[in-house]
C-alpha positions as a Markdown table, in Angstrom:
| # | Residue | x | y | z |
|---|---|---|---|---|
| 1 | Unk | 24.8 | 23.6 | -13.0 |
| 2 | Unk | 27.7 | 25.7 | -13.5 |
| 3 | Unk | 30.6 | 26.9 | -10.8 |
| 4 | Unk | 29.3 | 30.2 | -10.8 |
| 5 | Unk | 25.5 | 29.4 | -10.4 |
| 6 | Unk | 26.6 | 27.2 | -7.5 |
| 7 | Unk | 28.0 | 30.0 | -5.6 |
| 8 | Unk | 25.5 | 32.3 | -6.2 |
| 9 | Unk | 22.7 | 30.3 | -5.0 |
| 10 | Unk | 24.8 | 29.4 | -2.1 |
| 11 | Unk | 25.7 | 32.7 | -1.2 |
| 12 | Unk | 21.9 | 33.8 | -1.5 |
| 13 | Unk | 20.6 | 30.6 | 0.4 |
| 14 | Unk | 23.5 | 31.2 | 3.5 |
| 15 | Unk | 22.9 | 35.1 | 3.9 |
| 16 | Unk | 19.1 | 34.0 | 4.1 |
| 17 | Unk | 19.6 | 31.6 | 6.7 |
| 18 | Unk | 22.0 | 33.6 | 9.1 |
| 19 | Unk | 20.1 | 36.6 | 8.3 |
| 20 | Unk | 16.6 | 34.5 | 9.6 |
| 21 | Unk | 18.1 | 32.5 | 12.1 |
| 22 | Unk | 20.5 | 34.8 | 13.8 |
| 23 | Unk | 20.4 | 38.4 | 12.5 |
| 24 | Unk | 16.1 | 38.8 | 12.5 |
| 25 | Unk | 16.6 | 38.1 | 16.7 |
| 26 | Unk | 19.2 | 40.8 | 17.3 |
| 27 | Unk | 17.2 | 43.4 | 15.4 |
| 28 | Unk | 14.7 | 43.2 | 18.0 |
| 29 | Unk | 17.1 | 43.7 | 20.9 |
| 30 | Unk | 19.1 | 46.3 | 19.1 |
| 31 | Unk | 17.4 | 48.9 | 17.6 |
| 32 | Unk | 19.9 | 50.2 | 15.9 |
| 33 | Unk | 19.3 | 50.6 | 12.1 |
| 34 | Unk | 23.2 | 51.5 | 11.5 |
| 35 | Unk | 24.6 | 48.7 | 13.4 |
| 36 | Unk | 22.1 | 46.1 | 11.9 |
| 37 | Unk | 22.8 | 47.5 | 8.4 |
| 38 | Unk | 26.8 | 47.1 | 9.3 |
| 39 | Unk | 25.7 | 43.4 | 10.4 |
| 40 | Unk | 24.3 | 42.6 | 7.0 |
| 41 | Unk | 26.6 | 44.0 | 4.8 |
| 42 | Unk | 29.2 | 41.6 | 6.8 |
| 43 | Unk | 26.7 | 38.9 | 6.6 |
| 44 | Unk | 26.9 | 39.3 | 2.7 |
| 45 | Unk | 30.7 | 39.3 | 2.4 |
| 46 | Unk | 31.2 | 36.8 | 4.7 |
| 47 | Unk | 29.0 | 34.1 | 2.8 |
| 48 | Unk | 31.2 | 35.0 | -0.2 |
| 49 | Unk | 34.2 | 33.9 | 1.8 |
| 50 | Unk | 31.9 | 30.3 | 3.1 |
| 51 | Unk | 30.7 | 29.6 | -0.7 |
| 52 | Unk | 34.4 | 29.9 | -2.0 |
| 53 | Unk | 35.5 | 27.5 | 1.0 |
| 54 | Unk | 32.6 | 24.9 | 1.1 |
| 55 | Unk | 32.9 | 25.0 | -3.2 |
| 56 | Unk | 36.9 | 25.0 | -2.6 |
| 57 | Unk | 39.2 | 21.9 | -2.9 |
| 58 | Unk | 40.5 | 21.8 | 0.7 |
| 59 | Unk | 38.7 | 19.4 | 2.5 |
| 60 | Unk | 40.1 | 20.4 | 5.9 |
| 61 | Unk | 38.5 | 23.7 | 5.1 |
| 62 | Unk | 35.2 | 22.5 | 3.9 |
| 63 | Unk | 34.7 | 20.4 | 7.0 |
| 64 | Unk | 35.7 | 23.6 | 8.9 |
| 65 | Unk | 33.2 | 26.0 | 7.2 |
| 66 | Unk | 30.1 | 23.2 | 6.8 |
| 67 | Unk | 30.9 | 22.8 | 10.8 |
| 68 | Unk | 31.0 | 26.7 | 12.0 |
| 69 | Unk | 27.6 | 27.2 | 10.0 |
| 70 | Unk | 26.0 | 24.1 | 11.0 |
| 71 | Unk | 27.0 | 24.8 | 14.7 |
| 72 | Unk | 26.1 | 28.7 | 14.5 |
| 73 | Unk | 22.9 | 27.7 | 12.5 |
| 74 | Unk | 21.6 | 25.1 | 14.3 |
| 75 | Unk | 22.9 | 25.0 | 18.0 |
| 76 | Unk | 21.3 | 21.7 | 20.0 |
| 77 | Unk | 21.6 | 19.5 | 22.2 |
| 78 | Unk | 20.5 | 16.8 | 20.0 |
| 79 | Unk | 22.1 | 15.6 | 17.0 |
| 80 | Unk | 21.6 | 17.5 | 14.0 |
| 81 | Unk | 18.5 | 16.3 | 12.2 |
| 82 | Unk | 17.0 | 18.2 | 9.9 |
| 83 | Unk | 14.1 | 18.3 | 7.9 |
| 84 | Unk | 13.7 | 16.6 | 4.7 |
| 85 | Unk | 13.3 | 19.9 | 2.4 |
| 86 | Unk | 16.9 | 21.0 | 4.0 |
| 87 | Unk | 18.7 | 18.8 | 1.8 |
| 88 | Unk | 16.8 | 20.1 | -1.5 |
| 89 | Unk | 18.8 | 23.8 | -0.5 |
| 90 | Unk | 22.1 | 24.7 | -1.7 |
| 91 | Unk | 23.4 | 24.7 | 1.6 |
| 92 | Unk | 21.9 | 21.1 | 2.4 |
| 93 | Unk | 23.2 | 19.8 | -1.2 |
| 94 | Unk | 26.6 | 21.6 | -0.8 |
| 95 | Unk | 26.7 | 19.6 | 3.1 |
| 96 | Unk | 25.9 | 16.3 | 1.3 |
| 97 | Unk | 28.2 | 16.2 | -1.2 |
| 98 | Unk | 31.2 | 17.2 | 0.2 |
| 99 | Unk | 30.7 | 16.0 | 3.5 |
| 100 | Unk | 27.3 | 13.5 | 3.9 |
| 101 | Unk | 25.5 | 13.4 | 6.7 |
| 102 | Unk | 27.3 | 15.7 | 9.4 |
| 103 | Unk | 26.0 | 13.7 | 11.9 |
| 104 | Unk | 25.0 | 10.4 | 11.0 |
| 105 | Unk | 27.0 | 6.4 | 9.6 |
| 106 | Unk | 23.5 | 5.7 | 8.7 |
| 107 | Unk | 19.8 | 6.8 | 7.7 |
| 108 | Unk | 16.6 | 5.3 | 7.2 |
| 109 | Unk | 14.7 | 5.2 | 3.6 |
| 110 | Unk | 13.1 | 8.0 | 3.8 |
| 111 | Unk | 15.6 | 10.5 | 5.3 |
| 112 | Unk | 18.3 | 8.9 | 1.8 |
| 113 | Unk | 15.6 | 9.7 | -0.6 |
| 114 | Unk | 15.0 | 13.6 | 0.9 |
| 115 | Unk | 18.8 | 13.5 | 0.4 |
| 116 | Unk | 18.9 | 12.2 | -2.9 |
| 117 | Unk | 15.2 | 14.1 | -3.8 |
| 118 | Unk | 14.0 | 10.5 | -4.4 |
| 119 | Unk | 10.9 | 8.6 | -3.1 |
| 120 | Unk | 11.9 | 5.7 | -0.6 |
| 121 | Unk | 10.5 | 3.5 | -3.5 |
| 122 | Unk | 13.4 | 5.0 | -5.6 |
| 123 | Unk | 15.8 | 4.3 | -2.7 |
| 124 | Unk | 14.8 | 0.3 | -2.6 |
| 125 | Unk | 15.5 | 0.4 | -6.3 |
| 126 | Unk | 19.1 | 1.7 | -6.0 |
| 127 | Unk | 19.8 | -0.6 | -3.2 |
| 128 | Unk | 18.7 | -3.4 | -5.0 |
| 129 | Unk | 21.1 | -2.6 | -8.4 |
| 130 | Unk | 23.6 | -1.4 | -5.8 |
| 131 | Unk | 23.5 | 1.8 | -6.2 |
| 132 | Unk | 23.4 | 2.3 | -2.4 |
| 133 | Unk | 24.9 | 0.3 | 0.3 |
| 134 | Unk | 22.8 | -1.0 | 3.2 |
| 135 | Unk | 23.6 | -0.6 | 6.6 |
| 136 | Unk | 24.3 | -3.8 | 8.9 |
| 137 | Unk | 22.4 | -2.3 | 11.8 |
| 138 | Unk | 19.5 | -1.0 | 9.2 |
| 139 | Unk | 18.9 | 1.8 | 6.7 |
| 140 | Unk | 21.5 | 3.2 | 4.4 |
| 141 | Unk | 25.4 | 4.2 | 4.8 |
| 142 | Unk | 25.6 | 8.0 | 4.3 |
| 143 | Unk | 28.5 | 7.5 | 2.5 |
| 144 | Unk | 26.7 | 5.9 | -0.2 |
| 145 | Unk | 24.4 | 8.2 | -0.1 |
| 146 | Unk | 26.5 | 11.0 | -0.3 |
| 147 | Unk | 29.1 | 9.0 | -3.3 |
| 148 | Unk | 25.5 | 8.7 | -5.7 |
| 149 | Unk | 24.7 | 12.4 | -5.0 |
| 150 | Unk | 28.3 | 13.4 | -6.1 |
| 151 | Unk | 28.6 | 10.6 | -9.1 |
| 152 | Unk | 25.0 | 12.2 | -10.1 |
| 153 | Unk | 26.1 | 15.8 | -10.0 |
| 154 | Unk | 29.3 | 14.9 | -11.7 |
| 155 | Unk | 26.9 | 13.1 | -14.6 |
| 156 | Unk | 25.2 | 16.2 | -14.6 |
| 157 | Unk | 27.7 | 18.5 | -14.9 |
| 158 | Unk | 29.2 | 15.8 | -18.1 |
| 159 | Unk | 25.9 | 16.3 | -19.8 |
| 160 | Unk | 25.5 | 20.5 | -19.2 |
């Protein structure tokens, strides 16, 4: 996938989250078609400004941006767990390869094959040609995880 796709899609996939997740709730409250309007043309540029930093080359950065949104996104008490079709999105693939999971040393079969867009079968299979690392207290290391996603995207990007 090229640079430029990249950013798009992750400029279209974080306006659709904060506009859903935070900007939908305050139109109810406000009322206020100019001040909403205002909101989502700042929305817009200000995914620009996250895509270029979570795309960028400064890790310090990425890690800065991935948190703010995640944090913003997702407020909980818990830690952050989300769904396996969250890591299919720009945003969740962007998270993964640059910084794994945010929250997690380890995760089971299941949750490194929504990661990877794999089956758990397909997981087994990579552990056994060590492809993927185990974890000593069970599951998989998100590092691993996260070094096959990037070595795949990098293969992919070889053959484009």
């Amino acid at each position: 996938m090229s640079t430029t796709r990249m950013h798009v899609e992750l400029v279209d996939d974080l306006v659709e989250r904060v506009t859903v997740r935070l900007l939908d709730p305050l139109v109810v409250l406000l009322q206020d078609d100019e001040v909403v309007e205002a909101l989502r043309q700042r929305v817009r540029m200000d995914a620009e400004m996250w895509a270029v930093q979570l795309l960028g080359r400064d890790e310090r950065l990425v890690n800065s941006a991935a948190a703010r949104l995640l944090a913003a996104l997702y407020p909980s008490d818990e830690v952050f767990d989300p769904p396996p079709a969250w890591w299919a999105s720009p945003f969740g693939r962007v998270v993964l390869r640059r910084m794994g999971h945010p929250a997690r040393e380890r995760v089971t079969y299941a949750q490194a094959g929504a990661m990877l867009g794999i089956t758990r079968q397909g997981v087994h299979d990579l552990l056994a040609r060590g492809k993927l690392r185990p974890h000593p207290d069970g599951g998989v290391t998100t590092s691993s995880v996260r070094d096959r996603s990037v070595s795949r995207t990098s293969k992919g990007a070889e053959n484009a």
